[in-house]
C-alpha positions as CSV (number, residue, x, y, z in Angstrom):
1,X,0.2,27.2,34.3
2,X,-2.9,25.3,33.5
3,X,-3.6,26.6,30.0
4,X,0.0,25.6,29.1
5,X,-0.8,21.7,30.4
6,X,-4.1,21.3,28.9
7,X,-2.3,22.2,25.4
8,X,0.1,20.0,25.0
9,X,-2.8,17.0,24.9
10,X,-4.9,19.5,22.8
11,X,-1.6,18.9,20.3
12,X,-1.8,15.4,20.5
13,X,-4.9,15.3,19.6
14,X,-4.6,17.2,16.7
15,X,-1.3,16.3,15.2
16,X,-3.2,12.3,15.8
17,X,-4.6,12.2,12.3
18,X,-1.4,13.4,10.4
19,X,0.7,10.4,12.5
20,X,-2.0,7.8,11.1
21,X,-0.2,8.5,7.5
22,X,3.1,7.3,9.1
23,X,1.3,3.9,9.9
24,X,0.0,3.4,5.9
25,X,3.5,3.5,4.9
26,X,4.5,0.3,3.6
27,X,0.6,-1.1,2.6
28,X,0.6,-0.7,-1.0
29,X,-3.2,0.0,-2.5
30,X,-2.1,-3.2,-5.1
31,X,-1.5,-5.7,-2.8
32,X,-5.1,-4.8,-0.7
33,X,-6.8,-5.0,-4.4
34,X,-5.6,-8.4,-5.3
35,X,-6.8,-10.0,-2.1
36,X,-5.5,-13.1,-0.5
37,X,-2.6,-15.3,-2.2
38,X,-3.5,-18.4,-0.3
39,X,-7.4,-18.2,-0.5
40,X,-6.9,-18.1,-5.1
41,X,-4.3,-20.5,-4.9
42,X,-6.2,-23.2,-3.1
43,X,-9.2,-22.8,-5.9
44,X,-12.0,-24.3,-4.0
45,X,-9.4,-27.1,-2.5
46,X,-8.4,-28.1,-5.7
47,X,-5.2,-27.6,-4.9
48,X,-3.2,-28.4,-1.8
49,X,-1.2,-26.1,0.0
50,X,2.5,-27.2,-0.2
51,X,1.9,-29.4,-3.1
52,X,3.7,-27.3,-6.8
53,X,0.9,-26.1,-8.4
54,X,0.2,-24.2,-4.9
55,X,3.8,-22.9,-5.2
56,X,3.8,-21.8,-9.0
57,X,0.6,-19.6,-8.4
58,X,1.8,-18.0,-5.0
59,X,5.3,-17.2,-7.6
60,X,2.8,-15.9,-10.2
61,X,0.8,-13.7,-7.8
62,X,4.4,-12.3,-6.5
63,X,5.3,-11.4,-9.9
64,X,2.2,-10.0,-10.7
65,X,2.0,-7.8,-7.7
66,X,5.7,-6.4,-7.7
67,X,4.8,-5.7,-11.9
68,X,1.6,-3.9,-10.2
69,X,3.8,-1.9,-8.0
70,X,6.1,-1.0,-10.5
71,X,3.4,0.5,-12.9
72,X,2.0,2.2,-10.0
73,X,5.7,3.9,-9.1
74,X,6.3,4.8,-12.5
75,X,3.0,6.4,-13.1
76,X,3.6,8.6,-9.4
77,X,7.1,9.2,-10.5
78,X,6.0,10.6,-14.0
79,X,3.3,12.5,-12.7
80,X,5.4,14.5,-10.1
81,X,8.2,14.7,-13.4
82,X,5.2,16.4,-15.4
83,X,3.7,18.4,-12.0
84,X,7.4,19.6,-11.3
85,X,8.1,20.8,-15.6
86,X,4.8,22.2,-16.2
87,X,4.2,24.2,-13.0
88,X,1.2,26.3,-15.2
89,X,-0.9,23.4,-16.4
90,X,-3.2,22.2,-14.0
């Protein structure tokens, strides 16, 4: 009876790492690499937050980041097309 209870935490532990992934879902790798909106919009305080200039360059960075993310897709989705009608090529 003991060797089934000290298992099941045994299984926990293991299957930990493969639950992290489930966390990550949702954090693109473009939106970490282009940093903080607010911090390049304010340009050294140049800027004030609020003010249209501030609201044209957070707009920008949007567009930029959701063209980002559509590159990225594309490129994933072509490379499984490619993987999936050339299963001999490496």
């Amino acid at each position: 009876m003991r060797s089934i209870s000290a298992r099941a935490p045994l299984a926990l532990l293991l299957a930990l790492p493969l639950l992290t992934g489930c966390l990550e879902r949702g954090n693109s790798p473009i939106a970490a690499s282009m940093g903080d909106d607010d911090q390049y919009c304010q340009a050294n305080g140049k800027v004030a937050v609020g003010s249209p200039d501030y609201v044209a360059c957070r707009k920008d960075r949007d567009v930029q980041r959701q063209n980002a993310e559509a590159r990225y897709d594309r490129r994933q989705r072509d490379l499984g097309e490619y993987m999936l009608n050339n299963p001999n090529r490496p």
